[in-house]
RODO-2510 file (C-alpha; in nm, 4 decimals, decimal comma):
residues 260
     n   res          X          Y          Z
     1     x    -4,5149    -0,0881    -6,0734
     2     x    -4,3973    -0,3990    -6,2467
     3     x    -4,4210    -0,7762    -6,0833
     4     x    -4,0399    -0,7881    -6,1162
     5     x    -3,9870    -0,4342    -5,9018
     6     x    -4,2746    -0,5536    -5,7099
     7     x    -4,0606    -0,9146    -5,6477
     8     x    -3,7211    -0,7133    -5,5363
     9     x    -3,9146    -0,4994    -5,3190
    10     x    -4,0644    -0,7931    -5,1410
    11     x    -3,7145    -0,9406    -5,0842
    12     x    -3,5897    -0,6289    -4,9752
    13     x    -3,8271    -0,6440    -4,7414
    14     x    -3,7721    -0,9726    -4,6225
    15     x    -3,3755    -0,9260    -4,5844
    16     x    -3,4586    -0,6080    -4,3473
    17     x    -3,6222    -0,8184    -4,1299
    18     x    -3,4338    -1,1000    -4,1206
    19     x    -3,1016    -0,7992    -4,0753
    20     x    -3,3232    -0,6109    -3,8046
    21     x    -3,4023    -0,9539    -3,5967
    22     x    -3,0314    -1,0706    -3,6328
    23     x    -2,9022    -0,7117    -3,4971
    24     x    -3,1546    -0,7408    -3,2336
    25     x    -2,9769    -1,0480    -3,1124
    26     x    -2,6556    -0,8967    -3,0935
    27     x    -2,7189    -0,5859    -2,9811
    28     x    -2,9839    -0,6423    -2,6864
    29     x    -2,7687    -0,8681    -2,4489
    30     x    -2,4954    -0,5385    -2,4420
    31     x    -2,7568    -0,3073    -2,3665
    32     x    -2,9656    -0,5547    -2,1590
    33     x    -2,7101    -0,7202    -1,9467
    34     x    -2,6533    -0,6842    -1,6151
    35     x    -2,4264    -0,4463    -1,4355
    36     x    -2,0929    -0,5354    -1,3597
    37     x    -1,7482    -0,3532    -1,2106
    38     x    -1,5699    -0,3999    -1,4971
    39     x    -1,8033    -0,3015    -1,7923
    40     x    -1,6651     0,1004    -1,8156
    41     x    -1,9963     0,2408    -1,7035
    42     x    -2,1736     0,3873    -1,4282
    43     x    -2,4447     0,1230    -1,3247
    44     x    -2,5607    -0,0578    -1,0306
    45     x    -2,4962     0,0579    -0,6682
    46     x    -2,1638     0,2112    -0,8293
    47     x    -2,0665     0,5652    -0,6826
    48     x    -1,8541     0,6097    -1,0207
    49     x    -1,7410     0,4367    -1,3178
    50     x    -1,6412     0,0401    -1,2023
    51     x    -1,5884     0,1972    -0,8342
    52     x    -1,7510     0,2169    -0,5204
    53     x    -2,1072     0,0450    -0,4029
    54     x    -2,0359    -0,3418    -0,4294
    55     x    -1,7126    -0,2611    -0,6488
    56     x    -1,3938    -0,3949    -0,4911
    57     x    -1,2026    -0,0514    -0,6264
    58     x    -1,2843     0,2200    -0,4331
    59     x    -1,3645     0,5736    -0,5889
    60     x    -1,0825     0,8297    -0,5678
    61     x    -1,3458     1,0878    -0,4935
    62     x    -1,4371     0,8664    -0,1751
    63     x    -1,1166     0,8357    -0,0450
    64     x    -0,7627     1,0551     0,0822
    65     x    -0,4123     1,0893    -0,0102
    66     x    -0,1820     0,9424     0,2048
    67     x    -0,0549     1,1635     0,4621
    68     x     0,3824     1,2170     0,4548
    69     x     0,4527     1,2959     0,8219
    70     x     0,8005     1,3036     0,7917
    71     x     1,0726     1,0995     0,6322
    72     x     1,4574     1,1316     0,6826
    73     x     1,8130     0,9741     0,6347
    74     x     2,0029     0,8026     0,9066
    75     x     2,3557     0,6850     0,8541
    76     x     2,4654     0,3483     0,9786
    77     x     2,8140     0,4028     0,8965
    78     x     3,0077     0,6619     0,6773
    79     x     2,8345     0,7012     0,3308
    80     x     2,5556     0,4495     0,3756
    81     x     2,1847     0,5495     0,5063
    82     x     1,9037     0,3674     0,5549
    83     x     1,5587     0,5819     0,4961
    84     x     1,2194     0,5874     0,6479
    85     x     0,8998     0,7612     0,5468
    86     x     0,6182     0,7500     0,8196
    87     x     0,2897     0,7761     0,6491
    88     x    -0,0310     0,7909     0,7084
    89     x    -0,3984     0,6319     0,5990
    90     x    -0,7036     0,8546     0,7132
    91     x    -0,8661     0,6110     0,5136
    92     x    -1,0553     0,3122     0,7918
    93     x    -1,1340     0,0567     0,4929
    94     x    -0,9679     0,1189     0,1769
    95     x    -0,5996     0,0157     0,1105
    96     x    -0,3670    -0,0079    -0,1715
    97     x    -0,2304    -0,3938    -0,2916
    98     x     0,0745    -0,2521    -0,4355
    99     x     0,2269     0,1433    -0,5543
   100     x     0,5781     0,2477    -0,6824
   101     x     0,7516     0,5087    -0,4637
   102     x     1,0572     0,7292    -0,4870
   103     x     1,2946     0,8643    -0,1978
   104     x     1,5193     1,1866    -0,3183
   105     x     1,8254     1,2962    -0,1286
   106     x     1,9876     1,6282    -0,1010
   107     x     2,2927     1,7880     0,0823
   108     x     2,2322     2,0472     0,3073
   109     x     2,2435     2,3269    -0,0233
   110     x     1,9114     2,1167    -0,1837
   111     x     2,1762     2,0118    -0,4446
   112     x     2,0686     1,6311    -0,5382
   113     x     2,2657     1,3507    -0,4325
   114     x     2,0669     1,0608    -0,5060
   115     x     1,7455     0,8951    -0,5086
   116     x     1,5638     0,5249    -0,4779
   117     x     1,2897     0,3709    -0,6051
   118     x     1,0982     0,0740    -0,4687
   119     x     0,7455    -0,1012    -0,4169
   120     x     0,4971    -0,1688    -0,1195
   121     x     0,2074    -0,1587     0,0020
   122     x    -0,1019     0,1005     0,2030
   123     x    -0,2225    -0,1001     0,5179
   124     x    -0,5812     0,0350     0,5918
   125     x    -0,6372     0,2964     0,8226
   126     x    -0,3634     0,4136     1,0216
   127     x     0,0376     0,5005     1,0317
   128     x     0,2902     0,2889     0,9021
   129     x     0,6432     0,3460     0,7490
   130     x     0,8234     0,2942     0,4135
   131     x     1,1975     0,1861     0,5150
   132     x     1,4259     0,1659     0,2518
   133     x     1,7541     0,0396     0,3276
   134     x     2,1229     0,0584     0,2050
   135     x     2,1628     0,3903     0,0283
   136     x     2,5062     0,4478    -0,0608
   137     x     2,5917     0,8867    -0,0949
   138     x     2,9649     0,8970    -0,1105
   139     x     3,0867     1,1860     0,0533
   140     x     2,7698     1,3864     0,0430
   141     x     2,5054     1,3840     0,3548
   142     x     2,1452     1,3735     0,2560
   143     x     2,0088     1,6595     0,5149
   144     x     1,6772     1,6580     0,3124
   145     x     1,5113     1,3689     0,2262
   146     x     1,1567     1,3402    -0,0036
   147     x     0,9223     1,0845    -0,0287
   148     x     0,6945     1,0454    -0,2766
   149     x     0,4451     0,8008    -0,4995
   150     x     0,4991     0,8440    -0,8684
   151     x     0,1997     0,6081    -0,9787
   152     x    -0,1517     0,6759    -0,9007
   153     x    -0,2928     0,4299    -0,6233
   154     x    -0,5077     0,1976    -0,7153
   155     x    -0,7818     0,1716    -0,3862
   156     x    -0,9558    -0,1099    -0,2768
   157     x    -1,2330    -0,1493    -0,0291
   158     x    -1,1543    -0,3863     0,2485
   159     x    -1,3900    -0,5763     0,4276
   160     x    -1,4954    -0,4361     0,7668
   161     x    -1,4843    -0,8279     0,9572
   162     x    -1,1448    -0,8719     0,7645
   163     x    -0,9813    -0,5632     0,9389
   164     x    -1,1461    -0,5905     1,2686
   165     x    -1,0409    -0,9707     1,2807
   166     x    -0,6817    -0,8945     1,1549
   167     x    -0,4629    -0,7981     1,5099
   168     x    -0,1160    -0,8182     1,4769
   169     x    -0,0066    -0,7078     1,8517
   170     x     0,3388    -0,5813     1,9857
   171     x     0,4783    -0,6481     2,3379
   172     x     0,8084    -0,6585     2,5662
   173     x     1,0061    -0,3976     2,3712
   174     x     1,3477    -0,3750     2,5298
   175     x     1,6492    -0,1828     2,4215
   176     x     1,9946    -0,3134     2,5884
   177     x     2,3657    -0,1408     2,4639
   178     x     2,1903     0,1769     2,3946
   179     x     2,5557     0,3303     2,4702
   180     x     2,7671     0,0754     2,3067
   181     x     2,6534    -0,1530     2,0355
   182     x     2,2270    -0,1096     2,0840
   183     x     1,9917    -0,4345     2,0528
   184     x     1,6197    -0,3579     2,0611
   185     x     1,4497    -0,6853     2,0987
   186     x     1,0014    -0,7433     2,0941
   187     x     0,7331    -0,9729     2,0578
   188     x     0,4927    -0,9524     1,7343
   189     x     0,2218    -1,1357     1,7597
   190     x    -0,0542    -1,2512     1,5627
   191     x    -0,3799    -1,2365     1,7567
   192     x    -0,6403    -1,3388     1,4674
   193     x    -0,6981    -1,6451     1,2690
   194     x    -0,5286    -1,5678     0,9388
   195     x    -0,1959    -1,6264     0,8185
   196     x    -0,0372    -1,3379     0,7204
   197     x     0,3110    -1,3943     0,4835
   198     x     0,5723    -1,1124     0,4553
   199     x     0,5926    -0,9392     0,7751
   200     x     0,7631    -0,6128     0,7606
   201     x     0,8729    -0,4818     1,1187
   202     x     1,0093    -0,1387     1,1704
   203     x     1,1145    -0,0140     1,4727
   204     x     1,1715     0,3719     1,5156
   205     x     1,3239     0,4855     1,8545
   206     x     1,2418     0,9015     1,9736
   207     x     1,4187     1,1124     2,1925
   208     x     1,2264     1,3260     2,4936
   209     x     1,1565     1,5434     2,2081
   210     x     0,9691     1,2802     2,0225
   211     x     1,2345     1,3399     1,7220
   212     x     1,3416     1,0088     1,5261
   213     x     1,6773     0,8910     1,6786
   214     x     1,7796     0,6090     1,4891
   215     x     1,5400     0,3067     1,2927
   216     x     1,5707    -0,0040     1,1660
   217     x     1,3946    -0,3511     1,0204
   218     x     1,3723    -0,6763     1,0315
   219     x     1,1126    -0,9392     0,8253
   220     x     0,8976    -1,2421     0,9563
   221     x     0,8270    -1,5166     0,6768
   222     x     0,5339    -1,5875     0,7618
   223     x     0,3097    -1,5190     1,0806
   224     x     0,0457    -1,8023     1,1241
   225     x    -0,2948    -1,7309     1,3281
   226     x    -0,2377    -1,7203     1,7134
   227     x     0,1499    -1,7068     1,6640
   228     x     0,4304    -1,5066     1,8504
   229     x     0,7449    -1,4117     1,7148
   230     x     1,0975    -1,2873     1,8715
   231     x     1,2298    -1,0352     1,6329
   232     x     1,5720    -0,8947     1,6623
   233     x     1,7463    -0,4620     1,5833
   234     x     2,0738    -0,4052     1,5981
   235     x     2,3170    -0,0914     1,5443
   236     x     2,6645    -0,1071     1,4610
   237     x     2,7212     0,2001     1,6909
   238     x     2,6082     0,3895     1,9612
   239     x     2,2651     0,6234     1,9848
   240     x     2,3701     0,9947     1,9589
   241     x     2,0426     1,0877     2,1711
   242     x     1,9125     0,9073     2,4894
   243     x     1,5901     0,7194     2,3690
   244     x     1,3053     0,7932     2,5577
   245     x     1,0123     0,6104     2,3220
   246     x     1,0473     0,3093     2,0886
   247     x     0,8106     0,2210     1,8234
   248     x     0,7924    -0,1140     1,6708
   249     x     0,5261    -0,1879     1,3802
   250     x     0,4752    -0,4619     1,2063
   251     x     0,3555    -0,3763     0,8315
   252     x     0,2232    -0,6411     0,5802
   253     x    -0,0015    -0,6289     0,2656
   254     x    -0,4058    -0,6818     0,4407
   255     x    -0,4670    -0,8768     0,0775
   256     x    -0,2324    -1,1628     0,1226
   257     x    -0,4042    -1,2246     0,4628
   258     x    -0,5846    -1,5457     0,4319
   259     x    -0,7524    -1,7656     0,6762
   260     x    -0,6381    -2,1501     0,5921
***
């Protein structure tokens, strides 16, 4: 072996070293660094990838669809509807910031008449509603109505304190004109420290059969901690079934619930 092959081989050498110790540098801290929710894999208390454990997101596996327990048209006057879906959450501590939905409307044939698309929230744990408001048909009468997400929720664990602390309470519900021109009139109040912004209240009144007569909604700005509120239904006509049960329930997104 010659001094000069000898020589290249020694800088050779020397440059895999200095290559190897460089790499190491960059390539340790990935492989070394701590576990995260948002580094794509499966680490930590995680019970998937970035989800569950610690994880604000929640696992899909870990959690359930949101139950549709019914959701219908009702006309306010000739050719408009408003439209509620009452929903479900089996799901005590995981809720949904924000999803895209879609209402569909058909005539009594299932011949489509329309549809409406819109944006809200999942409370945590329990039933709430979806009203959507407005819906101009024409002629037609939507006699079947379906509700529907078209995006995929995105779940997020909510703190246990958080949701036990949150009460939002509902008292003196009174219906007056229920043959005439009907005003359903309650009391929301907040019974918890935080101030919660966006209040949606729906109120859905039943016949003896527990069937959905007639609903409505109304919105509070903003309901500070301790704070009551008078909030207001009306009808432009008459009920077409003696109400027996009235349901008022305030909905808001648990997220934007802060304590100031």
């Amino acid at each position: 072996m010659t001094w000069a092959l000898k020589r290249q081989i020694f800088f050779l050498f020397l440059f895999l070293i200095f290559a190897s110790f460089f790499g190491f540098l960059v390539i340790y801290p990935y492989f070394n660094r701590a576990p995260s929710c948002t580094d794509g894999r499966k680490n930590g208390d995680e019970s998937g990838v970035d989800c569950g454990g610690s994880c604000a997101r929640a696992c899909y596996a870990e959690v359930n669809d949101v139950s549709v327990i019914w959701s219908r048209a009702f006309e306010v006057v000739p050719g408009r509807y408003n439209a509620l879906a009452y929903l479900e959450n089996k799901n005590t501590n995981t809720a949904v910031e924000k999803i895209r939905y879609r209402f569909r409307f058909t005539d009594k044939d299932n011949v489509y008449i329309g549809e409406r698309d819109g944006e809200a929230s999942i409370p945590p744990g329990g039933k709430f509603a979806i009203f959507e408001p407005a819906i101009e048909v024409g002629n037609a009468v939507p006699v079947y109505t379906n509700f529907q997400f078209i995006e995929k929720p995105v779940w997020l664990n909510v703190s246990k304190d958080k949701i036990e602390q949150l009460k939002v309470l509902v008292s003196n519900i009174k219906l007056e004109n229920e043959k005439t021109r009907p005003k359903l009139s309650a009391t929301v109040k907040n019974n918890s420290l935080f101030y919660i912004p966006e209040v949606t209240v729906v109120a859905v009144l039943y016949d003896a059969s527990h069937n959905a007569v007639n609903i409505s909604q109304t919105y509070i700005d903003l309901l500070r901690g301790g704070e009551s509120k008078l909030v207001n239904f009306t009808w432009p006509t008459p009920m077409r079934s003696e109400v027996v049960y009235k349901e008022v329930m305030p909905i808001y997104n648990v997220f934007g619930a802060k304590i100031k």
